[in-house]
PATOR-174239 format. One line per field, with one value per residue (C-alpha): residue in three letters; x, y, z. Coordinates in Angstrom, 3 decimals. Example, Ala and Ser with C-alpha at 12.3 -4.5 7.8 and 13.67 -1.06 7.14 Angstrom:
<recs>
resn: [ala  ser]
xx: [12.300  13.670]
yy: [-4.500  -1.060]
zz: [7.800  7.140]
</recs>
This chain:
<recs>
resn: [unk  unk  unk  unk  unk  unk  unk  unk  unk  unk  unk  unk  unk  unk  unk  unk  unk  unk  unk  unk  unk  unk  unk  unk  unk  unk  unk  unk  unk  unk  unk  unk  unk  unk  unk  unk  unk  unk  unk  unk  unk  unk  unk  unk  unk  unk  unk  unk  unk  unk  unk  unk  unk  unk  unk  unk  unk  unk  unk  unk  unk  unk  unk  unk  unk  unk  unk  unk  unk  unk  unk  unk  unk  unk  unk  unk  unk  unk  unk  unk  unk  unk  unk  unk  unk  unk  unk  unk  unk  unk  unk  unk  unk  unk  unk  unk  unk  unk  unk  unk  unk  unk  unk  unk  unk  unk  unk  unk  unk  unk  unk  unk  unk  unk  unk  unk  unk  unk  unk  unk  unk  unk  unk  unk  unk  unk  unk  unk  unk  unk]
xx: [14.023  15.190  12.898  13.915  11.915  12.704  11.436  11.680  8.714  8.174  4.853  4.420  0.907  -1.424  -0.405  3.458  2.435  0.140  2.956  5.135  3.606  2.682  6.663  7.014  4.938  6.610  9.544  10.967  13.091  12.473  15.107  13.992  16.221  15.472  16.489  18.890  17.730  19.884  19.538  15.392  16.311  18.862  15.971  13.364  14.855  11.203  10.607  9.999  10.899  9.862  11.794  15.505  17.136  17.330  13.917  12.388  14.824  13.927  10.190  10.350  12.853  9.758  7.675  7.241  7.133  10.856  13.948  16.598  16.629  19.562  19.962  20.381  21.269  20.413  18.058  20.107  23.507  22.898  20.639  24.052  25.420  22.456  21.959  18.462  16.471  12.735  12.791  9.574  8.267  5.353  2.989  4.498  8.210  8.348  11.208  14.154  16.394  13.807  13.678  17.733  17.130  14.626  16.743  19.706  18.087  16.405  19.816  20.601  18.086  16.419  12.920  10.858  7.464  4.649  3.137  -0.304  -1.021  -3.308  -6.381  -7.562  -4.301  -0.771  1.862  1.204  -2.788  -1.392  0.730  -1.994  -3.729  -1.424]
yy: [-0.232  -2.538  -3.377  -5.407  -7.195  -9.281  -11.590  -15.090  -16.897  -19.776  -21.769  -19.602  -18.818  -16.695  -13.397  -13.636  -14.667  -10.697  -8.901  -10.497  -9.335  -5.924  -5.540  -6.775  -3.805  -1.762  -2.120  -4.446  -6.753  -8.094  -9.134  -11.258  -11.231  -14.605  -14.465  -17.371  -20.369  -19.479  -15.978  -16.464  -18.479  -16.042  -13.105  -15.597  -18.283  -20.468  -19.661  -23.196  -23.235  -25.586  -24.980  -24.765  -21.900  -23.730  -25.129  -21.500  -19.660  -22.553  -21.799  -17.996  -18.689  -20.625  -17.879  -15.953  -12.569  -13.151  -12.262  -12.919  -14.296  -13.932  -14.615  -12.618  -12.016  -9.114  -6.552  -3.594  -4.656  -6.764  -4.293  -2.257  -4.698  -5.109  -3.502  -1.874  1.507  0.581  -1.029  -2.673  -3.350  -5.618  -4.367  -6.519  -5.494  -2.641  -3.987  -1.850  -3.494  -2.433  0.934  1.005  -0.705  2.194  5.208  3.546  3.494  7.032  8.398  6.889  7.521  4.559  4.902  3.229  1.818  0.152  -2.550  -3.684  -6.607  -9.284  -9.209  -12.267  -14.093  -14.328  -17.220  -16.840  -17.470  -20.333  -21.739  -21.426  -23.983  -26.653]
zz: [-10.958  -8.308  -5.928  -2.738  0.391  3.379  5.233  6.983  4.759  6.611  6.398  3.015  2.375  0.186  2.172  1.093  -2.062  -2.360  -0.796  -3.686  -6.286  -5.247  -4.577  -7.737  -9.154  -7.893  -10.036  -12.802  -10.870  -7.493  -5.269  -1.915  1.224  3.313  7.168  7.736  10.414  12.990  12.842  13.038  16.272  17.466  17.371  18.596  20.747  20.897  16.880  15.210  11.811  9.433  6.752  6.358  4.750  0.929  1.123  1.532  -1.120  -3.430  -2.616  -2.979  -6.451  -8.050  -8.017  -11.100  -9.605  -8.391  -9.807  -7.439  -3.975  -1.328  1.916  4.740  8.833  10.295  7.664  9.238  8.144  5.235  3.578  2.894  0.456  -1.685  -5.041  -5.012  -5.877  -3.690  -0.243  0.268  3.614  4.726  6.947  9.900  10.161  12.452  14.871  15.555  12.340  10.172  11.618  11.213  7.252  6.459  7.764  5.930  2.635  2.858  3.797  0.782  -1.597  -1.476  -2.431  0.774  -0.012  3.200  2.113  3.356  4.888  2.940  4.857  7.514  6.896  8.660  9.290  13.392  12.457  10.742  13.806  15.927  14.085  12.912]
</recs>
């Protein structure tokens, strides 16, 4: 089974790393969606990212729970042209796209799984302090 997630993973830390490999569990192939730069800044216009686009594939590629990584716009539209059987959604991504990506896959018989959050850790924690 195919299992796909999304997300932006900038400032990467132990938290992406859990969801990972619980997605990964989930199935025997993970495929991870990374949100393009300009589309993070489209969404949020005072977002600073620290990585470009190819730094964070090439940091989500490396790890061993990951199959395949692509990258994407907008999770609404681009989840349609992705080969998958499990959606896997972190705890965080309850905006309107998501909403749209989840109804999309369930109309489709896409298997949709919530993933928890890692406890006392997220990237805007991290912001905070740098």
């Amino acid at each position: 089974m195919k299992v796909l997630t999304f997300g932006v993973f900038d400032y990467f830390h132990y938290g992406h790393l859990k969801l990972l490999e619980r997605a990964k569990e989930l199935g025997d192939y993970l495929v991870v969606a990374v949100q393009r730069t300009e589309e993070i800044k489209k969404n949020k216009p005072q977002a600073e990212v620290m990585y470009p686009l190819e730094q964070r594939m090439e940091i989500i590629a490396a790890l061993r729970a990951v199959d395949e990584v692509v990258a994407y716009s907008q999770v609404a539209e681009d989840i349609q042209t992705i080969d998958f059987d499990i959606l896997a959604i972190g705890g965080d991504q309850n905006h309107a796209g998501f909403q749209s990506a989840i109804e999309w896959a369930e109309a489709h018989g896409k298997k949709v799984v919530w993933l928890s959050r890692t406890p006392n850790i997220c990237s805007t924690q991290i912001k905070n302090t740098l």
